[in-house]
C-alpha positions in Angstrom: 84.4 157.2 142.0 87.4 155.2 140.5 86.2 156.1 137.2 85.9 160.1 137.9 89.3 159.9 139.2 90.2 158.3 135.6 88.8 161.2 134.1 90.9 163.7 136.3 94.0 161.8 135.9 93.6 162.7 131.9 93.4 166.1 132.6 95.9 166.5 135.8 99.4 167.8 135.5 102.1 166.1 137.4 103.3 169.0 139.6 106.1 166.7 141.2 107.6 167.2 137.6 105.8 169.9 136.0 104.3 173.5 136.9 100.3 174.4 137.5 99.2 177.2 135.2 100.2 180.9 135.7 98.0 182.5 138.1 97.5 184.9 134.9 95.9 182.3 133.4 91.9 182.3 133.4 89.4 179.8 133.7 85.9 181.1 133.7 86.9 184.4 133.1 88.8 184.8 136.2 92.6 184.7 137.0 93.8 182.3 139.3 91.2 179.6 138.9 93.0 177.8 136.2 95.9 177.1 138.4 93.6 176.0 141.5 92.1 173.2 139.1 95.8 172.2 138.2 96.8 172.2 141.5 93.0 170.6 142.9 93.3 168.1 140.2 96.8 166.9 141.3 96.0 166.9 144.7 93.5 164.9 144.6 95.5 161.6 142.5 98.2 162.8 145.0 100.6 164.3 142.7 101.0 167.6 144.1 104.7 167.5 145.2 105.4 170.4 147.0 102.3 172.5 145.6 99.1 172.5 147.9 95.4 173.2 147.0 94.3 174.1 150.4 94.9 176.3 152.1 96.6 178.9 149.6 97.0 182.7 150.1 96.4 183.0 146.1 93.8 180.3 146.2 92.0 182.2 148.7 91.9 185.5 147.1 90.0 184.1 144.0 87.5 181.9 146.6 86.8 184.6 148.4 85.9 187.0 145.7 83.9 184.5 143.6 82.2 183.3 147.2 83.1 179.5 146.0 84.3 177.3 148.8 87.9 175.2 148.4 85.2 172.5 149.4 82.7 173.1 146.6 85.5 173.4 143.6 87.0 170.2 144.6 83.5 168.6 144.7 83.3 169.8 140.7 86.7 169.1 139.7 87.2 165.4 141.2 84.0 164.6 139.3 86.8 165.0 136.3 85.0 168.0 134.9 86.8 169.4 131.6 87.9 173.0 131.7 85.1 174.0 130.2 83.0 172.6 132.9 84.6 173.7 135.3 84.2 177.0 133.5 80.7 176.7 133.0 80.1 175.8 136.9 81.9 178.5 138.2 79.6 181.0 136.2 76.8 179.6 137.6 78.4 178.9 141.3 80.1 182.3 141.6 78.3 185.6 143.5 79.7 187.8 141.2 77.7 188.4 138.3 78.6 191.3 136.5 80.8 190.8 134.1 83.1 194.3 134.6 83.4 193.4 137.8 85.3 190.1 137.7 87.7 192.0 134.9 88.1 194.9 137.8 89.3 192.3 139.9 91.5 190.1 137.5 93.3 193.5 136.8 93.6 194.0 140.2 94.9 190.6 140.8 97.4 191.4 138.0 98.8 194.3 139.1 98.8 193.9 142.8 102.5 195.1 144.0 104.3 193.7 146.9 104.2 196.7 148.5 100.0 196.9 148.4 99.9 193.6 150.5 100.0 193.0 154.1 103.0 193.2 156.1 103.2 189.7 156.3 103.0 188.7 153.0 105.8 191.5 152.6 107.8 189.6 155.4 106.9 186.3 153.9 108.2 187.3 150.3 111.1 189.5 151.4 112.8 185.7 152.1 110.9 184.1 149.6 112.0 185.8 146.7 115.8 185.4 147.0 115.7 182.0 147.7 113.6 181.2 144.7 113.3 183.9 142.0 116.4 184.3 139.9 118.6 186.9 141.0 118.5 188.8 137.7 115.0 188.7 137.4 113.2 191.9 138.8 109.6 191.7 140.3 107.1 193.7 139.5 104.1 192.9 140.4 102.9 189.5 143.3 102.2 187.1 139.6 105.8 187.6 138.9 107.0 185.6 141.6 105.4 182.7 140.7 105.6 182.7 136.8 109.6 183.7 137.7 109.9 181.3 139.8 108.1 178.6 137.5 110.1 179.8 134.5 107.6 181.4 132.3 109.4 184.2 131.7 
């Protein structure tokens, strides 16, 4: 075990000074997973600073829709699986086969509104947002919270 958690900690970003990969950024063809394995990785050598892999509103729309378990992706990544691994596994591990269909559902992801989710994400982000997004910033769409937030653009 100590020497798969040597082969994460090569490949984990330190979130207590550093930011997980946009949600717009794919791993295994999907949006979303990239960022879970940034943030799975660092949680599991316990830098994750305020960032948590479980249990995630994000995290969970990508889990649900590839019907992979938070359980089963950590299994994969703290063996220190590589990106392209982890890539490789979630092809195999995911319920969703058809190609079209994951890119249906990353644009989805992409372009979800505010205003298309749930009341209480709208509560939720309706005090989120000003105390975290900059002020000049507009937001467009639920990824631009978190790459404005995380200074991406």
């Amino acid at each position: 075990m100590k020497e798969d958690l040597d082969k994460v900690r090569t490949l984990a970003k330190d979130l207590r000074k550093d930011y997980p990969r946009s949600p717009r950024a794919k791993l295994g063809g999907y949006v979303i997973a990239a960022r879970c394995a940034d943030k799975c990785r660092a949680f599991l050598l316990g830098m994750n600073g305020e960032y948590s892999y479980w249990p995630c509103s994000l995290a969970n729309q990508w889990f649900s829709f590839a019907g992979i378990t938070p359980e089963q992706f950590k299994d994969v990544v703290s063996t220190g699986a590589t990106d392209e691994e982890l890539a490789t596994w979630i092809a195999d591990a995911s319920k969703v086969k058809d190609a079209g269909e994951v890119m249906k559902w990353n644009n989805a992801m992409r372009d979800t509104r505010l205003s298309d989710m749930s009341l209480q994400a709208q509560q939720y982000l309706e005090e989120y947002i000003p105390q975290f997004v900059p002020t000049h910033r507009p937001v467009y769409v639920w990824f631009d919270v978190y790459d404005l937030e995380e200074k991406r653009f």
